[in-house]
GUZA-770858 format. One line per 4 residues: number of its first residue (from 1); their letters; for each residue x, y, z of C-alpha. Coordinates in steps of 0.001 Angstrom, whole numbers, plus 500000, padded with zeros to 6 digits. Layout:
BEGIN
NUM) a) X/Y/Z ~ ...
//
This chain:
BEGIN
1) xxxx) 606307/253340/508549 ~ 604821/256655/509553 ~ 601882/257068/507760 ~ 601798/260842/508436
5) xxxx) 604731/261462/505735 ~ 604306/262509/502117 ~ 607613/260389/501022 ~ 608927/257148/501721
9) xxxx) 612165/256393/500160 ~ 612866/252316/499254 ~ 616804/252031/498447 ~ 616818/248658/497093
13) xxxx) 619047/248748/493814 ~ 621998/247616/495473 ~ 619949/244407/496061 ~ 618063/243805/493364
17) xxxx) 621088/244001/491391 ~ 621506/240374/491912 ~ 618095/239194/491776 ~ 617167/236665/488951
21) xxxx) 615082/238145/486289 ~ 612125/236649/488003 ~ 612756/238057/491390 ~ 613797/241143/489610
25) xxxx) 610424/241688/487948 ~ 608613/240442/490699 ~ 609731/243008/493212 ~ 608758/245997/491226
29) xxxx) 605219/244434/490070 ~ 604581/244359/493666 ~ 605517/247547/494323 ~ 603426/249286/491740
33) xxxx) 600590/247647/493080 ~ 600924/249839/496529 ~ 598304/252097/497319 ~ 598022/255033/498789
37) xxxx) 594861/254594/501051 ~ 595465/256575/504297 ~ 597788/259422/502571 ~ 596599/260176/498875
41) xxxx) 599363/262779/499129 ~ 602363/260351/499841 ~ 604935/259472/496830 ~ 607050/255893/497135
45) xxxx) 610517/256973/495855 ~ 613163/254409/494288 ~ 616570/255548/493767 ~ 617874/253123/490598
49) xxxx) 621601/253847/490665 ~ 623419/251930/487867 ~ 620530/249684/486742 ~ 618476/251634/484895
53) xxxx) 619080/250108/481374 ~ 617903/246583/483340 ~ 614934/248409/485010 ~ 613748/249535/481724
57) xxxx) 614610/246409/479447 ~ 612731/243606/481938 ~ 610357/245835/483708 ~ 609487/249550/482740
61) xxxx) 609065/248502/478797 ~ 606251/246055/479469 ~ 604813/247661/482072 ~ 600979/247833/481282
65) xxxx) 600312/251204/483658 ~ 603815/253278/482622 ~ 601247/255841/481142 ~ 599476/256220/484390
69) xxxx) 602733/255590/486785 ~ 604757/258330/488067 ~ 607348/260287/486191 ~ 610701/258289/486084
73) xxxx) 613511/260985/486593 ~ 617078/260447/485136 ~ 620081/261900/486127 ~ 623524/261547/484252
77) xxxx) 627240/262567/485291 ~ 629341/262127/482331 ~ 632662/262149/485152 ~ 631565/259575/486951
81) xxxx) 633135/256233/486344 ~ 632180/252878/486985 ~ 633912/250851/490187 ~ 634930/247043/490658
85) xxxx) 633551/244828/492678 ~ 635142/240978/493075 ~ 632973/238919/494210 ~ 635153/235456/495410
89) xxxx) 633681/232191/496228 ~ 636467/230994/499000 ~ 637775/232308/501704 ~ 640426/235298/502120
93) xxxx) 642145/236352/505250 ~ 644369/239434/505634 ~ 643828/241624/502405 ~ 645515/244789/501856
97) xxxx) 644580/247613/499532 ~ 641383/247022/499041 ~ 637759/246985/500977 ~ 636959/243790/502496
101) xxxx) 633122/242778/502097 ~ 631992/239992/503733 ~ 628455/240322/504461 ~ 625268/241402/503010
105) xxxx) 625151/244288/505479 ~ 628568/245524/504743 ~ 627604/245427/500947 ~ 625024/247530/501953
109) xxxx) 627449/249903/504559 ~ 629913/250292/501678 ~ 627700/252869/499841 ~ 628629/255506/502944
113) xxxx) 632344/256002/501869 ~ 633603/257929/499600 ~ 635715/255565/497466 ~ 634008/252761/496338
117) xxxx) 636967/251950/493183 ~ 638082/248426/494331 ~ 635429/246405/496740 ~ 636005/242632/497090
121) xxxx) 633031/240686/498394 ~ 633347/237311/499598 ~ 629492/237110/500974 ~ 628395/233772/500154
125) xxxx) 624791/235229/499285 ~ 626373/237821/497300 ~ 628475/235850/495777 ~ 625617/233143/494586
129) xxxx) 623811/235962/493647 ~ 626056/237628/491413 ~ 625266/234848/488519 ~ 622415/237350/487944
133) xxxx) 623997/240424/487322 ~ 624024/242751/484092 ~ 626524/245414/483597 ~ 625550/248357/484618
137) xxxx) 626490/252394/484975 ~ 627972/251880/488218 ~ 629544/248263/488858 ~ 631687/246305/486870
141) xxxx) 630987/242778/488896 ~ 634129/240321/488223 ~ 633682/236917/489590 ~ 637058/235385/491256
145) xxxx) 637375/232014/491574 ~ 640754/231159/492979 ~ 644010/232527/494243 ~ 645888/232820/490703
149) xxxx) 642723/235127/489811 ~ 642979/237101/492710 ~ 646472/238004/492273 ~ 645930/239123/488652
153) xxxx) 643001/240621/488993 ~ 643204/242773/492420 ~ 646868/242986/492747 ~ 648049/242299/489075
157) xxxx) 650367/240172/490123 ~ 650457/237249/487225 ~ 651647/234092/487603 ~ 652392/232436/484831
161) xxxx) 650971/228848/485699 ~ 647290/227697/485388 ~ 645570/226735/489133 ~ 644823/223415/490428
165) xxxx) 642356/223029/492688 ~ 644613/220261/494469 ~ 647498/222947/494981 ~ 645189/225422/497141
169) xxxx) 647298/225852/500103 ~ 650248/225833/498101 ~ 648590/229036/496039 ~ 647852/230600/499891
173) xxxx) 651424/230490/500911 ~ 652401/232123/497440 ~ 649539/234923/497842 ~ 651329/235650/501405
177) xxxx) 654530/235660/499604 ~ 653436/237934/496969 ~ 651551/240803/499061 ~ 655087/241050/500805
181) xxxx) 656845/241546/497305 ~ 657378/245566/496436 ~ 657389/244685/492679 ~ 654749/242544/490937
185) xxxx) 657536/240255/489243 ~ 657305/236101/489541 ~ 660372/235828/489092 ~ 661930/238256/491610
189) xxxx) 659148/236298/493793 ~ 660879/232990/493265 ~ 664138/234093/493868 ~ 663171/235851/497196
193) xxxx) 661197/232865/498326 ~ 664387/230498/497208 ~ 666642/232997/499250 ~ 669018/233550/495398
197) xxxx) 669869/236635/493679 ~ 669336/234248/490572 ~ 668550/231083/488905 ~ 669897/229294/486515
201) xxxx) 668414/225834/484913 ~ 671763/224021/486285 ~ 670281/225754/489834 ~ 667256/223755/490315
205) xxxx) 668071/220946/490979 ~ 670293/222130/493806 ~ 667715/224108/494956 ~ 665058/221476/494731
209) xxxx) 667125/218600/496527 ~ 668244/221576/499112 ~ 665060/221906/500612 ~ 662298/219734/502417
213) xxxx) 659827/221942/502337 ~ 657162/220573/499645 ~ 656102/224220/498587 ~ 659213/225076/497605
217) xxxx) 659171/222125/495338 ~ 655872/222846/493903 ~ 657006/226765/493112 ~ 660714/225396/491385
221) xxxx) 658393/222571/489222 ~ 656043/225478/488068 ~ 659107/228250/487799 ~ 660780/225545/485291
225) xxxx) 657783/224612/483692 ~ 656470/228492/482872 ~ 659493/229603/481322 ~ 659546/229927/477676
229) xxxx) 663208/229611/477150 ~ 663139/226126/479448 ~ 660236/224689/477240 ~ 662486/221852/475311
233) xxxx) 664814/221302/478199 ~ 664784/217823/479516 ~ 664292/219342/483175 ~ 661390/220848/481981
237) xxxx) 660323/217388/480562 ~ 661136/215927/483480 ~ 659066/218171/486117 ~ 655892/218955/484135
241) xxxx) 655200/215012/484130 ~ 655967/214164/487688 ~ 653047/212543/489887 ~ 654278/213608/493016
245) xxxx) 656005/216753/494228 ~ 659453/215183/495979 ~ 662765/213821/495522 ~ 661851/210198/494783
249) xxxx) 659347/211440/491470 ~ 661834/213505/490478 ~ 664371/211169/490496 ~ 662351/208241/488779
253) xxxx) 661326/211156/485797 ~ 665159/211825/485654 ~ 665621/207585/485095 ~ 662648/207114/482636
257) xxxx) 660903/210260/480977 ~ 663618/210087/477968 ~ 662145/206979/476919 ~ 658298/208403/476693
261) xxxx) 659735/211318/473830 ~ 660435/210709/470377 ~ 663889/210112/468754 ~ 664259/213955/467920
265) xxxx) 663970/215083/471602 ~ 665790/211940/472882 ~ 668760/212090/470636 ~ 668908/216419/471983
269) xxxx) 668356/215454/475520 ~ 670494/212256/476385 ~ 673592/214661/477542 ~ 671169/216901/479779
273) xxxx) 669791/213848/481098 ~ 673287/212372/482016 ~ 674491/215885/483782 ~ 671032/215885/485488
277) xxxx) 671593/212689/486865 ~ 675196/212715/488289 ~ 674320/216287/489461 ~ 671123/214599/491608
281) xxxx) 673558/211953/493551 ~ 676510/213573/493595 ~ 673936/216264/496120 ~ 672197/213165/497504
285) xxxx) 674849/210493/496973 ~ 673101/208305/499803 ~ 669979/207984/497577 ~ 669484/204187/495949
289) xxxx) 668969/203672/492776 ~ 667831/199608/493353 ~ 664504/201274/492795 ~ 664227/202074/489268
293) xxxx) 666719/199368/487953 ~ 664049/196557/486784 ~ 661912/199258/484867 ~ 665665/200917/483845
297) xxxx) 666461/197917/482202 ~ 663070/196860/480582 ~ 663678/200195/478901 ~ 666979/199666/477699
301) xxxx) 666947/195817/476243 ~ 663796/197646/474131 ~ 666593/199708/472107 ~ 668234/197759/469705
305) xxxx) 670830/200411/468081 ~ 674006/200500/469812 ~ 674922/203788/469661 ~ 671140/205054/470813
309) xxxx) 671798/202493/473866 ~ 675092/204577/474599 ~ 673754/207596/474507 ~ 671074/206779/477212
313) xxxx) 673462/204654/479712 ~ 675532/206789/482840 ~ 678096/204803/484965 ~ 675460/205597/488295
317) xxxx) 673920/202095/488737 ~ 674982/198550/488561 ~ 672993/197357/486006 ~ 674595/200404/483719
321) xxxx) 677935/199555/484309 ~ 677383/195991/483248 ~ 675953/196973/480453 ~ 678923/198743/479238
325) xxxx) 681327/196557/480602 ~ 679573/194308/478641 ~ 679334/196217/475243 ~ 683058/197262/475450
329) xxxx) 684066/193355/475721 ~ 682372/192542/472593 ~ 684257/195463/470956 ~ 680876/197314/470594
333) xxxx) 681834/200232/472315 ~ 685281/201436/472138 ~ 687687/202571/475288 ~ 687281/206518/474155
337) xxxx) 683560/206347/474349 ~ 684014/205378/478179 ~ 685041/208402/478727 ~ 681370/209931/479066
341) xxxx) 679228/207045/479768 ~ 681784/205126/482854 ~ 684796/207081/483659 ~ 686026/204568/486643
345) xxxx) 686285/201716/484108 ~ 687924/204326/481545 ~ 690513/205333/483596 ~ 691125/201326/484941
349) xxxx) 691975/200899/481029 ~ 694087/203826/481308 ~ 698317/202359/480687 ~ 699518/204834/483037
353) xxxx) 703518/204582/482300 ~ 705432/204261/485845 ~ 708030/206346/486288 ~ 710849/203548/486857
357) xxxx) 709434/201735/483927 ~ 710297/202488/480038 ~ 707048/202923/477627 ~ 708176/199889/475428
361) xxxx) 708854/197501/478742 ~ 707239/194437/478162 ~ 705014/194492/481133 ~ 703231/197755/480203
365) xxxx) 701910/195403/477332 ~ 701230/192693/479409 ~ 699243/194908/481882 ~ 697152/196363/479272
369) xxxx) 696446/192604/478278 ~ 695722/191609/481457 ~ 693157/194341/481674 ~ 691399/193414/478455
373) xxxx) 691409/189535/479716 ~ 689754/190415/483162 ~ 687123/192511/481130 ~ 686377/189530/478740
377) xxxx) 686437/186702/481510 ~ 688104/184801/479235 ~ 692753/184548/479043 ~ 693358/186625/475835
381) xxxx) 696050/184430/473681 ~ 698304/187620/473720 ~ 699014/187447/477526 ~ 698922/183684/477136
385) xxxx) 702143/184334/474936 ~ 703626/186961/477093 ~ 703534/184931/480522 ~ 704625/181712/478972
389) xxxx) 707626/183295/477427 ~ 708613/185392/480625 ~ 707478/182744/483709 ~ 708989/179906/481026
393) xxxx) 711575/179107/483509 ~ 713072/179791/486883 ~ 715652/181393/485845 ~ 713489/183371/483154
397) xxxx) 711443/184658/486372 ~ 713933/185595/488625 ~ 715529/187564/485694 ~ 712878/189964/485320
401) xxxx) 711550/189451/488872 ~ 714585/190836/490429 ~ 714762/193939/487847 ~ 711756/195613/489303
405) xxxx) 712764/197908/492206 ~ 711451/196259/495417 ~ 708740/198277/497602 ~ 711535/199035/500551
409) xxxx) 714088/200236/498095 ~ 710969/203392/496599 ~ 709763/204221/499999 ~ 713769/204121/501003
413) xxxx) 714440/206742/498390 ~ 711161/208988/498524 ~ 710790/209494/502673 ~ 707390/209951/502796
417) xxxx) 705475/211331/506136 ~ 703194/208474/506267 ~ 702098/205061/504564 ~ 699007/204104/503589
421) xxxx) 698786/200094/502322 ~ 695753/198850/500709 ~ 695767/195337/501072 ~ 695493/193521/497344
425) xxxx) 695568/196347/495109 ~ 698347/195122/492771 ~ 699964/196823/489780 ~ 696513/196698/487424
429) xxxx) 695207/199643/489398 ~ 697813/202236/488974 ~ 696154/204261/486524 ~ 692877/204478/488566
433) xxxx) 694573/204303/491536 ~ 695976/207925/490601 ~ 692953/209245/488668 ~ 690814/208720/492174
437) xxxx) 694087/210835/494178 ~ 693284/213915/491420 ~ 689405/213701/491149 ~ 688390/212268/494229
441) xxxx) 691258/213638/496966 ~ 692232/216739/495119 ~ 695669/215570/495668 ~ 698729/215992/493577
445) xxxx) 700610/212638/492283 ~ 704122/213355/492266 ~ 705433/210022/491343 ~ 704092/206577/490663
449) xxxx) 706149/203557/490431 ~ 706171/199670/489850 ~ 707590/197603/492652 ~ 707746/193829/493521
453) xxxx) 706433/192531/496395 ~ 708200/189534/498759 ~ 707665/185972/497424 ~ 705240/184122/498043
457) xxxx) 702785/187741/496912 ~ 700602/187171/500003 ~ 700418/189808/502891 ~ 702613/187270/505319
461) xxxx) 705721/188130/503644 ~ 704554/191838/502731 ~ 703706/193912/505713 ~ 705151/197002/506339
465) xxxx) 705340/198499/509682 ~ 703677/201307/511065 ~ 701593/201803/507940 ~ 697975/202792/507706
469) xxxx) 696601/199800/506990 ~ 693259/199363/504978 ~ 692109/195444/504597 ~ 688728/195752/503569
473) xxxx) 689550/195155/499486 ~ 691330/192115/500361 ~ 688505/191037/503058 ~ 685090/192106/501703
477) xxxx) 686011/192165/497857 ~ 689043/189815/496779 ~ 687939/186787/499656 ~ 684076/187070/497870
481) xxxx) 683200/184273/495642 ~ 684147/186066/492101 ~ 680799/186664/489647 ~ 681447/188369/486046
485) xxxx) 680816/191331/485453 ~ 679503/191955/488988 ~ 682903/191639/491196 ~ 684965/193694/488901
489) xxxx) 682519/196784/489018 ~ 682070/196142/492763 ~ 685997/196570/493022 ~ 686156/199639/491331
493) xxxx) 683663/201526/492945 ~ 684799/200144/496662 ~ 688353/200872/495799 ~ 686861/204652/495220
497) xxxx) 685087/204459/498648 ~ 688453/203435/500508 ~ 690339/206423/499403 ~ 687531/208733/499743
501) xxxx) 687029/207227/503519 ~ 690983/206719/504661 ~ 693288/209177/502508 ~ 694009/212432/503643
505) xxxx) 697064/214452/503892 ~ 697944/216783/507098 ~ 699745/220410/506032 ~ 702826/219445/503400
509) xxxx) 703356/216263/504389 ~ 703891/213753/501499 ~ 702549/210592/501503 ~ 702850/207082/499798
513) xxxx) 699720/204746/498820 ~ 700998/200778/498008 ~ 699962/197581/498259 ~ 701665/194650/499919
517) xxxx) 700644/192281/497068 ~ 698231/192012/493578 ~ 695686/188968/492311 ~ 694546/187552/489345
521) xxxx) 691248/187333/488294 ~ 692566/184962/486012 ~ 693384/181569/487682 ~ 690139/180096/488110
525) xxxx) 689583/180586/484122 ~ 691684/178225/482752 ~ 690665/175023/482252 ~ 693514/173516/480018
529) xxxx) 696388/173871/482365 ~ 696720/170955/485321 ~ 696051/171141/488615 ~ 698188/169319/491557
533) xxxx) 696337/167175/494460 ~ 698548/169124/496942 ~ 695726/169519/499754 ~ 698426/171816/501911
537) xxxx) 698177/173948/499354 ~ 697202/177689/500451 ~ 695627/180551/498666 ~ 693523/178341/496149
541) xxxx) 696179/176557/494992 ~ 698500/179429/494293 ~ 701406/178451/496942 ~ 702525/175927/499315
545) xxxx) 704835/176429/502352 ~ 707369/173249/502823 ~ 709217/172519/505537 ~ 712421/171507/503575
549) xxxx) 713373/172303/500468 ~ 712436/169713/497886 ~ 713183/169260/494007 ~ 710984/170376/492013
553) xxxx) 711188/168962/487844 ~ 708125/171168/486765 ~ 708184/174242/484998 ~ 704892/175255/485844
557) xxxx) 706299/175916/489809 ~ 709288/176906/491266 ~ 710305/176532/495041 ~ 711429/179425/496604
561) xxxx) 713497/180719/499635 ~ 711734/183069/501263 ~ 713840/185408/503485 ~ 712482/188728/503256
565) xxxx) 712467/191248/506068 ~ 709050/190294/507171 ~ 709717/186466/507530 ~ 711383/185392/511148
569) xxxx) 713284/182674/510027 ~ 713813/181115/506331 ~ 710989/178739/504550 ~ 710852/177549/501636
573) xxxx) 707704/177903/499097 ~ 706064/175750/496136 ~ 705336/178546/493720 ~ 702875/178420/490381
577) xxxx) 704267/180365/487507 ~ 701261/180398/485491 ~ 697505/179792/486067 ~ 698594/176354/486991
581) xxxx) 696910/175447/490029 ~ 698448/173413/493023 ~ 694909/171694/494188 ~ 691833/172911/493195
585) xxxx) 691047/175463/490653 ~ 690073/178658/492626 ~ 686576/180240/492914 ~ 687879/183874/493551
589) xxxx) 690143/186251/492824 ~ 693391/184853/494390 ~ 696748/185321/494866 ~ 700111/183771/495974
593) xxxx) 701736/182834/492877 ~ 703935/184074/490614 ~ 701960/186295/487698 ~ 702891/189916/487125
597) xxxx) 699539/190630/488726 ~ 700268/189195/491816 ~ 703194/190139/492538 ~ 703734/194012/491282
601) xxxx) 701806/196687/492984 ~ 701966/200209/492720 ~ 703837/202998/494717 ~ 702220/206414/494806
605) xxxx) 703609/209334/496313 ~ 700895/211938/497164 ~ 701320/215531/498198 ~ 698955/218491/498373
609) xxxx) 698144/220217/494804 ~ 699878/223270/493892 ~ 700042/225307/490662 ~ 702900/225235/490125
613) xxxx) 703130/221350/489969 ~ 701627/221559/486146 ~ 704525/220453/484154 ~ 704680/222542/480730
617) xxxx) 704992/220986/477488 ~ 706123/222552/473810 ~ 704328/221397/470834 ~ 705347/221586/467455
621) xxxx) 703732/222643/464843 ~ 701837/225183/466356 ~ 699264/225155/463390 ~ 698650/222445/461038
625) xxxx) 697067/221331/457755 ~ 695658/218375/456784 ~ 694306/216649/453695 ~ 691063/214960/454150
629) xxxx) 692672/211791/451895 ~ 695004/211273/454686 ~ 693819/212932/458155 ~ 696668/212166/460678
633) xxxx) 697398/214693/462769 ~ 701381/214182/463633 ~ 702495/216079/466779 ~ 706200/216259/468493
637) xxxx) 705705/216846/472428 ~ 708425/217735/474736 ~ 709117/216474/477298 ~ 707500/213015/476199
641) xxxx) 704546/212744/478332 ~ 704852/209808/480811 ~ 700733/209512/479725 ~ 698822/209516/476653
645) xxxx) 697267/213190/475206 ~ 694160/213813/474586 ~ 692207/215434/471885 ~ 689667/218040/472773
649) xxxx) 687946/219658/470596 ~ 684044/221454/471883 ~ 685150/220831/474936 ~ 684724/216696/474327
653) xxxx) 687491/214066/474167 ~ 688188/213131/470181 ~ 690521/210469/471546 ~ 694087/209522/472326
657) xxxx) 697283/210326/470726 ~ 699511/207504/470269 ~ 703422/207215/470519 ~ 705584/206515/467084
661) xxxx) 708910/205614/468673 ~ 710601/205834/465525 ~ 709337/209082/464969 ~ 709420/210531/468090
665) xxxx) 705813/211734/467275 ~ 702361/211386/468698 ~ 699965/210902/465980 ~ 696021/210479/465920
669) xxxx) 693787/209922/462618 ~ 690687/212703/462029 ~ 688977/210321/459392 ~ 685334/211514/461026
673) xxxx) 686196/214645/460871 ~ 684424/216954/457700 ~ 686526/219314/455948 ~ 686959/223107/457707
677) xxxx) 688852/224625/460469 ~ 688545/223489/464062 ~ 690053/225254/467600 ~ 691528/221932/469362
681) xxxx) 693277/221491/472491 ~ 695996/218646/473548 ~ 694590/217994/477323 ~ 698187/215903/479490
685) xxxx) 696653/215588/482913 ~ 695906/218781/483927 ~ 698027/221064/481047 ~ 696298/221902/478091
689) xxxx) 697138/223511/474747 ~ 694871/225301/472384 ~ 695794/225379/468822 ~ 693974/225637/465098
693) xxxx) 693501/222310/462520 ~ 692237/223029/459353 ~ 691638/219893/457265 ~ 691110/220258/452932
697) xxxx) 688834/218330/451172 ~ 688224/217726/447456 ~ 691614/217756/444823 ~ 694086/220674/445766
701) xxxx) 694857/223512/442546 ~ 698264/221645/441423 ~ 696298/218023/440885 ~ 694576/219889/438056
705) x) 697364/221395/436546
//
């Protein structure tokens, strides 16, 4: 310091700013205890700027020598207006738009430019220090503690979800993000980030299972979660409780989060939960679900009611599909309510009416029968009564054996391009059979018929050359050891992979799908019926090739010539009418003998879909009115549809319409129905038909008079 000067000038409010009220009083104790020894003449000046009111309050107004101390001079400009300073306690990299302060001495440098209105400091002594700070006339010190507070503050750019320390880089990458963004909008952000001009709530899960990158995860989660009109949304639910950000988490919170809410939301969220679900594996159909099916079905047994138990079950895993199977064969759950909760086994159920075959024919009944026994593991004493009166004889077989159009004579007739023969997918699964051509293939069906395989109904006598042919059913699935319920909802969703793997159609080719032969499920069921000691005996009992014809004084077996085109010379065959087995009773599904199952398969005749394939339909009346004392809605349909209608009605299946010979009507009973007008539709495969029911309730004007 030279001495020889009369003024000394000691700029230190832009550090004392952020001393401690100690340190603060301190400083200025000390300094007006300086003397003037060597210069008398010499004044100490100390430019205050903004922290005058803090000067005076914890130093100048105690001060035991103010009346002997120096003058203090004040100077006020009423345009001046304060400036921000952020201090922020991590680190920053690559800010725009405002001045960057990192150090003490660029605190200190900042005071030579001319625009001091938005400073951030990130100076770890400055920002330690800054706990001591009043307001003052100058600086308005904000403290900034993370990313989400930098945004808002600095940029204000608000983001609508609170910061977790944990999710740090994740809030870096979105800072990044954000400085790039022209407009100061989180969503606009998302949907940049996400590469969409939108987003729906039925996007995110697309958009979640389309990327690996975990951020993007962690910004859909918090996009979902944020949004007001998401709040009571079972995705919402469903992200804002997940442990982990990725697929697996997600996918467990799907299973399981319904059963942590009350009845209210469960009861409002069970559909959303079902879409959510076949959404997530129809986009990741390779993911298991072997995972969550022990916890899955703790859950479940702990839900008593019925109908709650419906409303929470899908047809996506195993253990689901045996639980329905298992409610709809004790008549808990009824064939319509399939519809939703396990389509496959819905449209098994399905009597789809061939086209060579009248609706009243005997064997649609004794298909439909069939069905229902398979489903109960157990030989319902309808089909019982059916196959004993129509296999009662020989000559009672042959009868009706011979009146089914034979496999050669169809394809004959229908000259398709190619052939496609599943081996062992008899008559039972025509109806799903053509539901998996329309859903599955996209494929038009433009005729289905019933045909009789060669006697004895094993592939031997049936092959058809140069056909496409597909043996894995008959290898992997029929040739298993057969286990209720398990087998059965194996077969239905392998029967679905082999069409999705092997059918296709090239340009406008048309195509037929068959089978060379059926089984029953049946066979190794009954208990009652004898079995023969014939060890020769092939298929499980089901048939026996002889060398020479012999007599045979049993009704239970017939022996047959077999000729057909695929045999090379003529045998003869021991042939079991029934579930009458010819050695031991079988311990899969089997085939050989003489059942309707076994021995009628389906012919499908595929071609590409067009438009103009819908067939059109007239219904009459247009509009109708019902009383609510007697509901039944009464419909004449022409043509008569080879399948059943449907009812639709808010956009949901009511149920099936059902065929009054006599009448020449289709008819269906509204009993559950309250009393007002409704907007149905009548759904025939594809064609559909709005019209308006009103039903009355209470007594009508003339039961008064």
């Amino acid at each position: 310091m030279d001495v020889n000067k009369d003024a000394v000038i000691l700029p230190l409010s832009e550090l004392v700013r952020f001393f401690d009220k100690d340190s603060f009083l301190s400083i200025f104790n000390r300094l007006s205890e300086i003397e003037n020894v060597r210069n008398k003449k010499r004044r100490l000046y100390i430019p205050l700027v903004g922290i005058f009111e803090r000067f005076n309050q914890e130093f100048y107004s105690f001060f035991h020598r103010k009346d002997e101390w120096a003058p203090i001079w004040q100077i006020y400009d009423e345009t001046f207006a304060k400036n921000k300073v952020y201090i922020v306690d991590f680190k920053v990299d690559n800010l725009t738009h405002v001045d960057f302060i990192q150090s003490t001495k660029d605190w200190l440098s900042a005071w030579k430019k001319d625009d001091l209105s938005n400073l951030l400091c990130s100076s770890k002594n400055l920002s330690v220090l800054c706990k001591n700070t009043l307001p003052d006339q100058v600086f308005d010190v904000d403290e900034i503690h993370n990313i989400k507070e930098l945004l808002a503050k600095v940029y204000r750019f608000e983001v609508p979800f609170e910061y977790v320390e944990t999710d740090n880089p994740f809030w870096e990458r979105l800072f990044k993000e954000a400085l790039n963004l022209p407009s100061n909008d989180f969503s606009q952000l998302v949907k940049k980030i996400c590469g969409v001009d939108n987003i729906a709530s039925n996007d995110i899960l697309r958009l979640w299972l389309g990327r690996q990158d975990t951020f993007h995860k962690w910004l859909l989660r918090n996009f979902v979660v944020s949004r007001n009109e998401w709040s009571k949304s079972y995705l919402c639910l469903t992200l804002a409780n997940i442990d982990e950000i990725d697929d697996l988490a997600l996918c467990s919170k799907l299973w399981l989060a319904i059963f942590e809410s009350n009845n209210t939301l469960r009861k409002k969220s069970s559909e959303e939960r079902r879409v959510l679900l076949k959404d997530f594996y129809e986009i990741k159909p390779q993911f298991q679900t072997t995972f969550i099916e022990d916890d899955l079905k703790a859950r479940l047994e702990g839900i008593p009611d019925t109908n709650e138990k419906l409303s929470l079950l899908t047809d996506i895993t195993g253990l689901e599909r045996g639980i329905l199977l298992n409610l709809f064969s004790r008549n808990e759950v009824t064939e319509e309510a399939l519809r939703d909760t396990y389509q496959d086994l819905y449209y098994y159920l399905d009597n789809l009416i061939p086209d060579n075959l009248q609706r009243d024919h005997w064997l649609i009944e004794y298909f439909r029968e069939y069905k229902m026994s398979k489903l109960k593991d157990e030989i319902l004493p309808p089909l019982q009564s059916l196959l004993r009166e129509k296999n009662n004889t020989q000559e009672e077989f042959y009868k009706w054996y011979y009146s089914i159009q034979s496999i050669s004579d169809i394809l004959l007739s229908e000259k398709v391009s190619r052939i496609f023969l599943i081996d062992a997918v008899g008559m039972e699964w025509l109806s799903y059979l053509c539901y998996l051509m329309e859903t599955t293939c996209g494929l038009n069906v433009d005729k289905k018929y019933i045909a009789r395989a060669n006697l004895p109904s094993i592939t031997e006598c049936n092959r058809i050359p140069d056909s496409v042919y597909i043996q894995s059913f008959d290898k992997d699935i029929i040739h298993s050891d057969y286990k209720y319920p398990d087998t059965f909802i194996h077969q239905l969703s392998f029967l679905r992979d082999i069409v999705r793997k092997y059918i296709f159609i090239s340009g406008n080719e048309k195509i037929a799908i068959l089978s060379d032969h059926g089984t029953t499920a049946l066979a190794r069921l009954d208990n009652h019926l004898k079995s023969y000691d014939f060890a020769e005996a092939s298929h499980e009992g089901r048939c026996m090739w002889l060398d020479k014809p012999e007599e045979v004084n049993d009704r239970d077996i017939i022996l047959h010539e077999a000729n057909g085109p695929a045999m090379p010379h003529k045998r003869y065959c021991l042939i079991t009418l029934n579930y009458t087995s010819l050695y031991h009773r079988p311990r899969r599904e089997t085939h050989g003998g003489g059942t309707p199952e076994e021995i009628l398969v389906p012919v499908v005749i595929v071609s590409r879909k067009k438009i103009s394939d819908s067939l059109s339909y007239i219904i009459d009346p247009k509009e109708i009115i019902l009383s609510k004392r007697n509901p039944e809605l009464l419909l004449q349909i022409s043509p008569v549809p080879k399948e059943d209608p449907r009812l639709i009605l808010d956009n949901k299946n009511i149920g099936k319409l059902k065929y009054d010979a006599a009448q020449d009507k289709w008819y269906i009973r509204l009993d559950k129905l309250k009393s007002g007008s409704y907007n149905m539709g009548i759904r025939i495969g594809d064609w559909h038909y709005n019209m308006k029911v009103e039903i009355k309730g209470g007594m009508q004007e003339s039961d008064l008079l």
